[in-house]
C-alpha positions as a Markdown table, in Angstrom:
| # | Residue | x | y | z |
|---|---|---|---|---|
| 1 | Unk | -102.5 | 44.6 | 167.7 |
| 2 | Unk | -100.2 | 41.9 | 166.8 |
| 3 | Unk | -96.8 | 41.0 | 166.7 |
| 4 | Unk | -94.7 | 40.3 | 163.6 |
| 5 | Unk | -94.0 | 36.8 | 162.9 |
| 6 | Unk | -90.1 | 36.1 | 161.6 |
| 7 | Unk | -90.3 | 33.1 | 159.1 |
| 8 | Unk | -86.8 | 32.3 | 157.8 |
| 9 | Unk | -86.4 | 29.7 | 155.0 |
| 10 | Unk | -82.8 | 27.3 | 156.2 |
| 11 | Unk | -80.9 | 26.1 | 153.2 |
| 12 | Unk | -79.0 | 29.1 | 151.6 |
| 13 | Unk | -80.4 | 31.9 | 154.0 |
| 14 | Unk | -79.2 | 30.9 | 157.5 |
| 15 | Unk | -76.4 | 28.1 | 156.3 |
| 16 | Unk | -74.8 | 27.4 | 153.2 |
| 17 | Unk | -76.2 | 23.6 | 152.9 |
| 18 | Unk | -76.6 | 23.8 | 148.8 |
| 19 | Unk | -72.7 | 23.2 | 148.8 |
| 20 | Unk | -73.2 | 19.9 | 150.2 |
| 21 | Unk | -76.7 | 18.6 | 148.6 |
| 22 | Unk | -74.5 | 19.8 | 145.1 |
| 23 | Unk | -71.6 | 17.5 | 146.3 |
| 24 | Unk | -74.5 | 14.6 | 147.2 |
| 25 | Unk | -76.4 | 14.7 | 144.0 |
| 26 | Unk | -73.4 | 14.8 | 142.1 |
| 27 | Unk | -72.0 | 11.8 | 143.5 |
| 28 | Unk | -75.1 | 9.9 | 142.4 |
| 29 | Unk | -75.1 | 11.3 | 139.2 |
| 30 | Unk | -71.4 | 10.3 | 138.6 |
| 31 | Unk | -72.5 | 7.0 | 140.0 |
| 32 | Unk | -75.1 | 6.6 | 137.0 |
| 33 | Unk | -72.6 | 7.5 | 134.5 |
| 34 | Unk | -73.1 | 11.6 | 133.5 |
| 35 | Unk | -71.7 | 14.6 | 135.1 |
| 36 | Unk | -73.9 | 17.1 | 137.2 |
| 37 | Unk | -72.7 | 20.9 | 137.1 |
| 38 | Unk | -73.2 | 23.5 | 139.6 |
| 39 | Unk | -75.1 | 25.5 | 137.4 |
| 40 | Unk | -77.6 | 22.7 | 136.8 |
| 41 | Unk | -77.9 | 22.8 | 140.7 |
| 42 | Unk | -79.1 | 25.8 | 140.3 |
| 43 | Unk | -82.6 | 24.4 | 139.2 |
| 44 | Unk | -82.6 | 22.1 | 142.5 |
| 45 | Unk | -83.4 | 25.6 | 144.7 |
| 46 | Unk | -86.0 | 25.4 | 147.2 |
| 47 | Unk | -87.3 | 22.4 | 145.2 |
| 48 | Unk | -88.2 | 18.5 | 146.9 |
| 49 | Unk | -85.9 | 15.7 | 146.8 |
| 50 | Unk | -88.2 | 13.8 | 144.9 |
| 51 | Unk | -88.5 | 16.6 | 142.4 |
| 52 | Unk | -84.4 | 16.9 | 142.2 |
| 53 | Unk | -84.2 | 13.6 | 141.5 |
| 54 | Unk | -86.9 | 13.5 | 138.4 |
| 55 | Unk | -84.6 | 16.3 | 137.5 |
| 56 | Unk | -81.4 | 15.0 | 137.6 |
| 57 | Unk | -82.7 | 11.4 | 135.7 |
| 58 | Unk | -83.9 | 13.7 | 132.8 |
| 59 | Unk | -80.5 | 15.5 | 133.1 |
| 60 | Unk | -79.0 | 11.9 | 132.4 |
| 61 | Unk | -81.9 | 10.4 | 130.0 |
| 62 | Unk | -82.0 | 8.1 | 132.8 |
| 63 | Unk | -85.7 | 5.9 | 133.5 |
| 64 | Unk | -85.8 | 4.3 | 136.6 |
| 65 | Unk | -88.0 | 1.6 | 138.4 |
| 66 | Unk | -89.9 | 2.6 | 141.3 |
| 67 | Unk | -87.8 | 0.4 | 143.4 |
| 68 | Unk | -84.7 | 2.0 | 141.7 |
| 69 | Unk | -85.9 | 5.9 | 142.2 |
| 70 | Unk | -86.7 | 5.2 | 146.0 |
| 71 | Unk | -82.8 | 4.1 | 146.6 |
| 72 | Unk | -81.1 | 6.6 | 145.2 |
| 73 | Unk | -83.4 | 9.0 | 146.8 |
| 74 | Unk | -82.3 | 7.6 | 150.1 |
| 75 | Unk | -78.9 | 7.0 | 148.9 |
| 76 | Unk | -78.5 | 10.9 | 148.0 |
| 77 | Unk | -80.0 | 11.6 | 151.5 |
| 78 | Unk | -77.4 | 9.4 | 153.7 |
| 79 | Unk | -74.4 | 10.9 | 151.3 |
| 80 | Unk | -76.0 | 14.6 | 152.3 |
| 81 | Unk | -76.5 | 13.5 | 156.1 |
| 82 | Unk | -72.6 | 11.8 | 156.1 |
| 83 | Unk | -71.5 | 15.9 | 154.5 |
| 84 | Unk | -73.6 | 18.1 | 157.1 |
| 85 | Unk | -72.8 | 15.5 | 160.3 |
| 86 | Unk | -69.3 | 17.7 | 160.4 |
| 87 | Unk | -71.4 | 21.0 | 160.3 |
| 88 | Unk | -71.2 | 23.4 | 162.8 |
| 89 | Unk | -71.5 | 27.3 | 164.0 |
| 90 | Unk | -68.7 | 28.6 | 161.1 |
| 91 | Unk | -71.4 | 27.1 | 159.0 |
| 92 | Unk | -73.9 | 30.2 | 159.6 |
| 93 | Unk | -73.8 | 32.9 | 157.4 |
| 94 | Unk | -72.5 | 36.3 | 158.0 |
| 95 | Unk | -74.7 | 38.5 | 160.9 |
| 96 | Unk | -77.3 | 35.8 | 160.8 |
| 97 | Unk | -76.9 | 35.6 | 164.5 |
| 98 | Unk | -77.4 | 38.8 | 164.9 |
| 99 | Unk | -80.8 | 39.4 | 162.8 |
| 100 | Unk | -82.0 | 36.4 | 165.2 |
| 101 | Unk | -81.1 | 38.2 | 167.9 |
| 102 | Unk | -82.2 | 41.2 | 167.9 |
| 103 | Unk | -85.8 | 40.2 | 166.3 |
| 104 | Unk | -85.9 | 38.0 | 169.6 |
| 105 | Unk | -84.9 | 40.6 | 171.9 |
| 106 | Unk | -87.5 | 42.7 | 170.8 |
| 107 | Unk | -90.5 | 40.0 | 171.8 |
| 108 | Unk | -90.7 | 39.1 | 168.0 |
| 109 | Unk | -91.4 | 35.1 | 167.5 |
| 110 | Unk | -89.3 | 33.2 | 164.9 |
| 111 | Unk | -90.3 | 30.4 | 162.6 |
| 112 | Unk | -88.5 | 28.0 | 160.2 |
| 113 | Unk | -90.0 | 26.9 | 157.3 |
| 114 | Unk | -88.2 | 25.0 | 155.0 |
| 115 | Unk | -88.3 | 22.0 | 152.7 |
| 116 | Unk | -85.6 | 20.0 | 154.5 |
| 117 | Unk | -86.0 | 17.3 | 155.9 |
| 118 | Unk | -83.0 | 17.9 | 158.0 |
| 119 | Unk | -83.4 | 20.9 | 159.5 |
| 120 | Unk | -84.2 | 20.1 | 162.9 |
| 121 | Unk | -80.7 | 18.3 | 163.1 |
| 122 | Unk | -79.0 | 21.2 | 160.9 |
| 123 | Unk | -80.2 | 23.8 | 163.5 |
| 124 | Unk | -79.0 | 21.6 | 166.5 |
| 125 | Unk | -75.7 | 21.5 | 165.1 |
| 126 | Unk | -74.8 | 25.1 | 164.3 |
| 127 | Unk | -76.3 | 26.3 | 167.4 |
| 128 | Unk | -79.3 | 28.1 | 166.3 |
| 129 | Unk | -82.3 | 25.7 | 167.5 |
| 130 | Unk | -83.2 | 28.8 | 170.9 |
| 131 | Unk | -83.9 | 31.2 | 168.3 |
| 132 | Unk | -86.9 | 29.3 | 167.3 |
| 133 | Unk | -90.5 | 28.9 | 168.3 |
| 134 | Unk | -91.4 | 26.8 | 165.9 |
| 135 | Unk | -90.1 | 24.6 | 162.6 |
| 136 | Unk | -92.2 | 23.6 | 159.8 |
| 137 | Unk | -89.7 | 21.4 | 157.2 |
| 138 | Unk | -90.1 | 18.8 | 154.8 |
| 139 | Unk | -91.7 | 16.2 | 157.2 |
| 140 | Unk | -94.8 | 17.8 | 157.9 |
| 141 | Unk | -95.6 | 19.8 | 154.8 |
| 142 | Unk | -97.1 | 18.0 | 151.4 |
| 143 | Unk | -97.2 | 20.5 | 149.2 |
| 144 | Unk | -93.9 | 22.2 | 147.7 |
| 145 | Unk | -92.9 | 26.1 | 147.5 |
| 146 | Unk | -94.5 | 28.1 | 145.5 |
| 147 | Unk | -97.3 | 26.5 | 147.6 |
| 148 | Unk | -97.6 | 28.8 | 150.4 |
| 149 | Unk | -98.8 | 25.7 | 152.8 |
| 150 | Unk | -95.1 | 25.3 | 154.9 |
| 151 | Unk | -95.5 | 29.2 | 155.2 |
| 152 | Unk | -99.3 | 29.3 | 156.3 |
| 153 | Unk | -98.2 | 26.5 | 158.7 |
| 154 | Unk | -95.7 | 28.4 | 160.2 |
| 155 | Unk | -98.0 | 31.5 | 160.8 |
| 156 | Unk | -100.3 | 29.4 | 162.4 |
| 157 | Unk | -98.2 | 28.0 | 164.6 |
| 158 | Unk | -97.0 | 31.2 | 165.7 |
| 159 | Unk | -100.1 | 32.4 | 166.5 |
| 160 | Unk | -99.7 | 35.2 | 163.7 |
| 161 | Unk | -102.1 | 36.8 | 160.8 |
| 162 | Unk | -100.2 | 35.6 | 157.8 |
| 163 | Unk | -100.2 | 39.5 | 156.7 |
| 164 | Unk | -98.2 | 40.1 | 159.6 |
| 165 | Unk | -95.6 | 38.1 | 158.9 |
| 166 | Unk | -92.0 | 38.2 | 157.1 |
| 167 | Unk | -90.2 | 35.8 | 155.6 |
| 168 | Unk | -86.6 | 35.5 | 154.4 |
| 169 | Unk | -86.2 | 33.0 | 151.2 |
| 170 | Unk | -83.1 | 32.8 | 148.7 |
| 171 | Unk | -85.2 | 30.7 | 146.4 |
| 172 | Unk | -87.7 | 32.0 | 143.8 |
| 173 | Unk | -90.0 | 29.3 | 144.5 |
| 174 | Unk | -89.8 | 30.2 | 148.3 |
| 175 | Unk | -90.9 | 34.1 | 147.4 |
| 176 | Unk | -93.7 | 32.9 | 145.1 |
| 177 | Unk | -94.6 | 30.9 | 148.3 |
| 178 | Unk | -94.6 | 33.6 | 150.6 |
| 179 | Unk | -96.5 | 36.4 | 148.0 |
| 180 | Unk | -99.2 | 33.7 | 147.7 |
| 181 | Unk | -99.7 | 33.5 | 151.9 |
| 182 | Unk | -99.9 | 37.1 | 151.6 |
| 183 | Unk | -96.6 | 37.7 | 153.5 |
| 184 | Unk | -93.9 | 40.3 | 153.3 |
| 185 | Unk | -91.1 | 38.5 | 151.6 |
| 186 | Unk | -87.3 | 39.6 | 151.5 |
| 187 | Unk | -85.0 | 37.9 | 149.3 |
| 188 | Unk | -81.5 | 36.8 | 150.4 |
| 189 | Unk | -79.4 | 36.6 | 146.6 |
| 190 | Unk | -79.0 | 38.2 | 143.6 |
| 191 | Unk | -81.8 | 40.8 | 143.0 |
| 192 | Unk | -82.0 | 40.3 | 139.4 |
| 193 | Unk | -83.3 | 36.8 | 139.7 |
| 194 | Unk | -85.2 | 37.3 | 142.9 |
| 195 | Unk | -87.5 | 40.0 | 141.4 |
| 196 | Unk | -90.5 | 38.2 | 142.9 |
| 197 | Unk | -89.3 | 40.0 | 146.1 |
| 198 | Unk | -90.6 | 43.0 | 148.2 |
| 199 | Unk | -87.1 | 43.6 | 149.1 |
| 200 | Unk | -83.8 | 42.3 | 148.0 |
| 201 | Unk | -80.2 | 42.2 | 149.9 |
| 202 | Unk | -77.5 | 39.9 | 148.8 |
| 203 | Unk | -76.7 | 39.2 | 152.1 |
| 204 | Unk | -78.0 | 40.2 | 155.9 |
| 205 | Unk | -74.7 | 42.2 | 156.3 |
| 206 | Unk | -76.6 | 44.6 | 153.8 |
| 207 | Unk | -79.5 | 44.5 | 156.1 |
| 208 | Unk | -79.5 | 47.4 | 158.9 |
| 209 | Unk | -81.5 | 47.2 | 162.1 |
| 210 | Unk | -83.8 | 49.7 | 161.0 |
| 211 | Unk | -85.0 | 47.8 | 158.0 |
| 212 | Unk | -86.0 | 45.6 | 160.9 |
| 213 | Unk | -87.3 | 48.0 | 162.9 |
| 214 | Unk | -89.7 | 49.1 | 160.2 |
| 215 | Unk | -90.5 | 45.3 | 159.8 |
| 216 | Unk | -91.9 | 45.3 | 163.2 |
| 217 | Unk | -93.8 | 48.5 | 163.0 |
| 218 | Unk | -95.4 | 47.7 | 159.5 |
| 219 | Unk | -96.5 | 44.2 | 161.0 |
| 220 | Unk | -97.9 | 46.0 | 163.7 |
């Protein structure tokens, strides 16, 4: 009999971040002459820096050098770190606290796996870093979501089957990853684009305990 394991993606499921990589990337791309719109953010979800930046260059017809590409990827990243260095707990989102809390009351372990980079520090800041056992992010995986490798990582960590483990994405790219590690994934967002989903709530405020509960008792 095992336990459930509790993966929970970071960047639009546990804190709002996606605010302040928009303002970051939009910056740059202000910097390089063309404007950057939220809704073209909206294909930066759950995807690598690198990737974002190949994005937002084709947004602007914009080639780069490989010298070039690597500084504004690390000029994007110090504008980010400068917005979330004022985060802190009024940054969580609503009764994600209390999902945390109750899973780890009940012996459940809890993992982070996300594609930040940041997310060590971002936890530290809102208060949340107890809540986990372990953190897979951006500097130890290779391969991006819908590659289930941050996911499978995480599981392993925890000791866990990866069929006996949930995880909580807002990103399409993040469900793809957790169907292909054969986990049960619940999607945080609008359940129209997230259909890739075995559940769907817009927010954990939707989510009762007894969703949980039956979590726990289906993992088992």
């Amino acid at each position: 009999m095992y336990r459930t394991g509790f993966i929970f993606d970071l960047d639009g499921v546990i804190v709002d971040t996606a605010k302040y990589h928009y303002l970051a990337w939009r910056k740059l791309a202000n910097e390089l002459g063309f404007e950057f719109t939220e809704e073209q953010n909206e294909l930066f979800k759950g995807v690598s820096r690198k990737r974002c930046l190949e994005i937002l260059l084709d947004i602007g017809g914009i080639t780069a050098t490989t010298e070039e590409f690597n500084r504004w990827m690390v000029e994007k990243n110090e504008d980010y770190l400068a917005y979330i260095e004022k985060m802190d707990r009024s940054e969580i989102l609503p009764k994600v606290e209390e999902v945390l809390s109750y899973i780890k009351s009940k012996g459940m372990p809890i993992a982070l796996g996300s594609a930040s980079k940041n997310a060590i520090p971002i936890l530290e800041k809102v208060g949340l870093s107890s809540y986990f056992e372990v953190v897979v992010d951006g500097n130890q995986v290779t391969k991006a979501k819908p590659d289930p490798e941050v996911f499978l990582m995480a599981a392993e960590k925890l000791g866990v089957p990866a069929q006996n483990c949930v995880v909580f994405e807002d990103a399409v790219a993040g469900l793809e990853a957790a169907n292909n590690a054969d986990m049960v994934s619940i999607g945080i967002g609008d359940a129209q684009i997230l259909t890739a989903a075995d559940h769907v709530f817009n927010n954990f405020e939707e989510m009762d305990i007894s969703f949980l509960d039956r979590l726990m008792q289906e993992g088992n």
